[in-house]
Backbone as a ProteinNet text record, in pm:
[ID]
protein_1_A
[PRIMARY]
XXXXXXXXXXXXXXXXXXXXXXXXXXXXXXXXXXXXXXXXXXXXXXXXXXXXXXXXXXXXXXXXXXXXXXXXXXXXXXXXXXXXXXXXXXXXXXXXXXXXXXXXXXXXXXXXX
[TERTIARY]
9989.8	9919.9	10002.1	10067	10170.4	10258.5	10311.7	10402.2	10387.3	10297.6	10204.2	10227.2	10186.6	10078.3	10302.8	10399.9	10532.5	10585.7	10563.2	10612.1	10550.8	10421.5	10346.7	10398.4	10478	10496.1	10637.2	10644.9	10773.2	10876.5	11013.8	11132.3	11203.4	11256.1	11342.5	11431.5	11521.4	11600.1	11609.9	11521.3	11520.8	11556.1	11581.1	11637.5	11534.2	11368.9	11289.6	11250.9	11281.6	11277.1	11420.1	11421.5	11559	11534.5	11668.2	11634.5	11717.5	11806.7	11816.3	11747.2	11650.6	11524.7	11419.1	11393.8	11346.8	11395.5	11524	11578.1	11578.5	11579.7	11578.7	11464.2	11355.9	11213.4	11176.7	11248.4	11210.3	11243.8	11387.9	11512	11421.5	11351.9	11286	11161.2	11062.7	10969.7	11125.7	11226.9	11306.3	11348.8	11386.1	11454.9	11320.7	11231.6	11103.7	11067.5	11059.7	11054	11173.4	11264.3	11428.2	11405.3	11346.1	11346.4	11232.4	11113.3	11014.2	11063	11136	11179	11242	11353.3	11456.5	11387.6	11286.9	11213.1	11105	11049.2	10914.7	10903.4	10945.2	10929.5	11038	11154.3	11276	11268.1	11238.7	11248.7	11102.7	10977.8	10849.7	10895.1	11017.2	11056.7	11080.2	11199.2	11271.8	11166.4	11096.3	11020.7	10983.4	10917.3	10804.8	10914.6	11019.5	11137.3	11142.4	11158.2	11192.9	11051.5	10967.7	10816	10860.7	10854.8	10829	10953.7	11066.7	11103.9	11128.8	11089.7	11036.6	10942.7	10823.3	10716.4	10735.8	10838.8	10887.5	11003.8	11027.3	11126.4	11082.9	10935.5	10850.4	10834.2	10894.5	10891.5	10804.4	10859.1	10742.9	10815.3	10762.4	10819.8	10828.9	10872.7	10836	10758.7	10782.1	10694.8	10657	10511.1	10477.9	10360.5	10342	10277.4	10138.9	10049.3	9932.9	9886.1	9832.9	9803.8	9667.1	9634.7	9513.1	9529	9670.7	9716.1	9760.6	9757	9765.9	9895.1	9968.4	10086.2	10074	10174.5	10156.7	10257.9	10297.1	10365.9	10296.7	10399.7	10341.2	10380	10246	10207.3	10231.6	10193.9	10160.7	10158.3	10191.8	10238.5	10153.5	10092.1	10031.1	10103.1	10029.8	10091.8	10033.2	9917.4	9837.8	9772.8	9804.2	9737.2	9884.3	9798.9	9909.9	9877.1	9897.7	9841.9	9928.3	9859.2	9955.1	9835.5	9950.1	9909.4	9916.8	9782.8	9771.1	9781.9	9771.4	9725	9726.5	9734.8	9744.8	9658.3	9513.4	9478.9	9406.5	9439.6	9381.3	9449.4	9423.1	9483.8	9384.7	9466.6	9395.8	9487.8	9375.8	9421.9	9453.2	9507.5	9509.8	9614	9593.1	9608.4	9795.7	9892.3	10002	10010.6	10003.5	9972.6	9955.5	9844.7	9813	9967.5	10058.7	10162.8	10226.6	10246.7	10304.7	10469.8	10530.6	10663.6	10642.7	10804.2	10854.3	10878.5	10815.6	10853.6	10982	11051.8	11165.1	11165.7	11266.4	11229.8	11291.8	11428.4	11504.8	11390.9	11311.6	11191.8	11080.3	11037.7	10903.4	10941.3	11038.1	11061.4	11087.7	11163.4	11176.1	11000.2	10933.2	10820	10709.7	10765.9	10653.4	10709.7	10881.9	10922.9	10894.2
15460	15452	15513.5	15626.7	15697.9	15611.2	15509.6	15406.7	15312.8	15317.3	15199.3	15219.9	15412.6	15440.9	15443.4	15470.1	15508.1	15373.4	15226.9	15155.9	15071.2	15100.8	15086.4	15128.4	15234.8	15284.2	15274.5	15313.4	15277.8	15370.2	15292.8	15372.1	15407.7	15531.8	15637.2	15610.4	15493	15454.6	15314.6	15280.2	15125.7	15160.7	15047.9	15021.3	15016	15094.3	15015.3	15132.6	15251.7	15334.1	15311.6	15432.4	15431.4	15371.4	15406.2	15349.8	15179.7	15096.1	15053	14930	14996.9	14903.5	14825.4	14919.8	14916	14835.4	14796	14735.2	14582.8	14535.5	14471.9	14384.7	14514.7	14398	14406.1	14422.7	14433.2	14293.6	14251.8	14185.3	14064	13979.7	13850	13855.3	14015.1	13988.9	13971.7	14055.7	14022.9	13885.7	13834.9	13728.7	13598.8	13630.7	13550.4	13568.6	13670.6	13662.4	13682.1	13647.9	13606.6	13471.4	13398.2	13224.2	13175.7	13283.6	13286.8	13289.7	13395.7	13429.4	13283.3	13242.9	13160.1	13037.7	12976.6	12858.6	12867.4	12972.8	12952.3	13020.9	13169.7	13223.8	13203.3	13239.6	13146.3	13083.7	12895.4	12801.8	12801.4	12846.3	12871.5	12971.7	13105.6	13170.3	13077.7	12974.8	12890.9	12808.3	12744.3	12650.9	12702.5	12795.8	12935.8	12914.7	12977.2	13009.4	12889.9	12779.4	12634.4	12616.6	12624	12604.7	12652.2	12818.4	12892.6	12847.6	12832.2	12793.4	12683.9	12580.8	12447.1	12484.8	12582.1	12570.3	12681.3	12724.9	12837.7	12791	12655.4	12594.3	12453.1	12434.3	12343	12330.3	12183.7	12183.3	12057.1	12057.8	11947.7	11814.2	11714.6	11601.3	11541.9	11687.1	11634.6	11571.3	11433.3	11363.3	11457.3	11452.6	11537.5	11498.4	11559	11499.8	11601	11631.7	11713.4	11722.9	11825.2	11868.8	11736.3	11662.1	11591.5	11408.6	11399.4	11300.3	11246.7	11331.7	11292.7	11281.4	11120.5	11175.5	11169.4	11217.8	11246.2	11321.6	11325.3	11351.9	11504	11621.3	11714.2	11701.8	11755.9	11763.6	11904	11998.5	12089	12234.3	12349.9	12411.5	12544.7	12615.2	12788.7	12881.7	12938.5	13045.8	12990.6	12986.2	12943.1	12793	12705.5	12617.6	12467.5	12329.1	12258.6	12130.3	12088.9	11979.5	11850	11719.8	11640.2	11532.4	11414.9	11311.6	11164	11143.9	11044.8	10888	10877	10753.3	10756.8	10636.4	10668.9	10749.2	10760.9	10864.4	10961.3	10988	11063.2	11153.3	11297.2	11429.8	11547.4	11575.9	11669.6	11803.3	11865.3	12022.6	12049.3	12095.9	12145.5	12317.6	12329.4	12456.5	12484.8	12546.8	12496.9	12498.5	12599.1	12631.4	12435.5	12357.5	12235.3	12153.7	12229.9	12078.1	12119.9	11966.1	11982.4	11939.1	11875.7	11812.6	11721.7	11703.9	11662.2	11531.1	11432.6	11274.4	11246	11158.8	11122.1	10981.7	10974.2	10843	10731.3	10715	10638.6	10564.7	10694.3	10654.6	10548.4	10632.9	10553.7	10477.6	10402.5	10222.9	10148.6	10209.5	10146.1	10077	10193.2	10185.1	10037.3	10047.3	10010.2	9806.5	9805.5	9708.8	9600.3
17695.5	17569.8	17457.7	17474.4	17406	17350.4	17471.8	17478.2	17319	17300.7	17270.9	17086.8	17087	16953.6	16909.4	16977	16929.4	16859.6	16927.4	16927.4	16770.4	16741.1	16665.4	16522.8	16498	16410.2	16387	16202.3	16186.4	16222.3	16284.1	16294.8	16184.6	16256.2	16190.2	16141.2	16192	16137.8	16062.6	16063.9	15975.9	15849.6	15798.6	15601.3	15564.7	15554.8	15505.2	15403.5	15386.1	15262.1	15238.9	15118.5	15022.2	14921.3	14788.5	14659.8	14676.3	14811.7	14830.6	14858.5	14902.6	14971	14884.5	14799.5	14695.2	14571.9	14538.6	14435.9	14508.3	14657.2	14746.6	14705.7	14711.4	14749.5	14573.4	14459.5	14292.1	14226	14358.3	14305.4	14281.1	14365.2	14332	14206.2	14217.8	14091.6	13947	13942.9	13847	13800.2	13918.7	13906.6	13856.6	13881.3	13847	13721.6	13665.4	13497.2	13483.9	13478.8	13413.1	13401.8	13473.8	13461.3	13388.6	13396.7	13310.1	13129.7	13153.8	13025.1	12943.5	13034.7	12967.3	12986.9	13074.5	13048.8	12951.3	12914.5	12882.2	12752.2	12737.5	12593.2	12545.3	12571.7	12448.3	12408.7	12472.5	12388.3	12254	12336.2	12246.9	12077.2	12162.6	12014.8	11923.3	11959.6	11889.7	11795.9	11878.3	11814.9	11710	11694.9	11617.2	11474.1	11528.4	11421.7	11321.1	11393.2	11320.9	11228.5	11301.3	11203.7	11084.4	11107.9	10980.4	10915.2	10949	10838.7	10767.6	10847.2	10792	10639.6	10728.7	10655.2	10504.4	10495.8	10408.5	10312.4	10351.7	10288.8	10269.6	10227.3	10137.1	10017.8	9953.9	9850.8	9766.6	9651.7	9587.8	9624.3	9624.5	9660.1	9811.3	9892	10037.1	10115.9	10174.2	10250.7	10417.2	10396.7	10562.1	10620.3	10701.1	10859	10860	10837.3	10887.7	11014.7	11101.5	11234.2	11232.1	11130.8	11102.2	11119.6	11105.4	11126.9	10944.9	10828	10745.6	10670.3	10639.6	10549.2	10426.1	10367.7	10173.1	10145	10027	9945.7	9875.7	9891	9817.9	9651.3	9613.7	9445.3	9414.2	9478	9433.8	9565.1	9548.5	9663.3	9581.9	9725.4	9646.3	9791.4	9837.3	9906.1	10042.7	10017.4	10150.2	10214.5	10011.9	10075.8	10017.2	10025.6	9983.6	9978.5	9802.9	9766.3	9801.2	9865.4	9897.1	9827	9778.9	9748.9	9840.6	9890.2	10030.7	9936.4	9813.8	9761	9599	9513.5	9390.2	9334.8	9368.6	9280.1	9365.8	9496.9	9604.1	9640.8	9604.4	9631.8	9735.3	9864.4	9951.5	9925.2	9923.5	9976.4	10073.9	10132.6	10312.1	10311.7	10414.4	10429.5	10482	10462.3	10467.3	10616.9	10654.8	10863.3	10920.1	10801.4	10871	10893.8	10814.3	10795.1	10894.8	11046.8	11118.7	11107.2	11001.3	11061.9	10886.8	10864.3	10774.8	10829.4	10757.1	10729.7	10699.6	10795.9	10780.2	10652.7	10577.2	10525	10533.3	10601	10662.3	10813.4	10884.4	10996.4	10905	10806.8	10723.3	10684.5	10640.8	10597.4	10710.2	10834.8	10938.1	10979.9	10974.8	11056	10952.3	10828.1	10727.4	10725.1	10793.9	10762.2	10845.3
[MASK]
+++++++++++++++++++++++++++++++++++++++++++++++++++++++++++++++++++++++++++++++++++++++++++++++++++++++++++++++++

């Protein structure tokens, strides 16, 4: 039974403490957010980056895209919000956060032709 309770338990000499052992069994949670990192929040930083400064480098005249599906021509620009003109005499407000993406216009005649 002695036999039994010795064999049961851990040896004296195994690798299974130490600061060795330990960097061993850390190495894969590391290596799992390292690929996390470089698949998933890097490219998301990037994107972020490009927005704002898309959206920080809006001007009058620019043809754009709304999160709403709306395009137009901006009229008029404030801090928060942003007047676009959808039609000859039809002007929306929208909020600048709404504008997703700058209208190409070499794309918009292709598309219109």
């Amino acid at each position: 039974m002695i036999d039994l309770a010795y064999a049961m338990g851990p040896s004296p000499q195994a690798g299974g403490s130490g600061p060795g052992a330990l960097l061993i069994q850390m190495a894969p949670i590391v290596l799992v957010l390292g690929i996390f990192f470089f698949l998933v929040i890097r490219p998301q930083q990037r994107e972020r980056q490009k927005r704002e400064h898309m959206l920080s480098s809006l001007k009058k005249g620019d043809r754009v895209i709304t999160s709403g599906g709306l395009i137009g021509t901006i009229v008029n620009l404030g801090d928060q919000t942003v007047v676009l003109k959808i039609a000859d005499s039809v002007r929306v407000e929208c909020l600048r956060s709404a504008v997703t993406g700058l209208r190409d216009e070499a794309k918009a005649a292709s598309e219109s032709a």
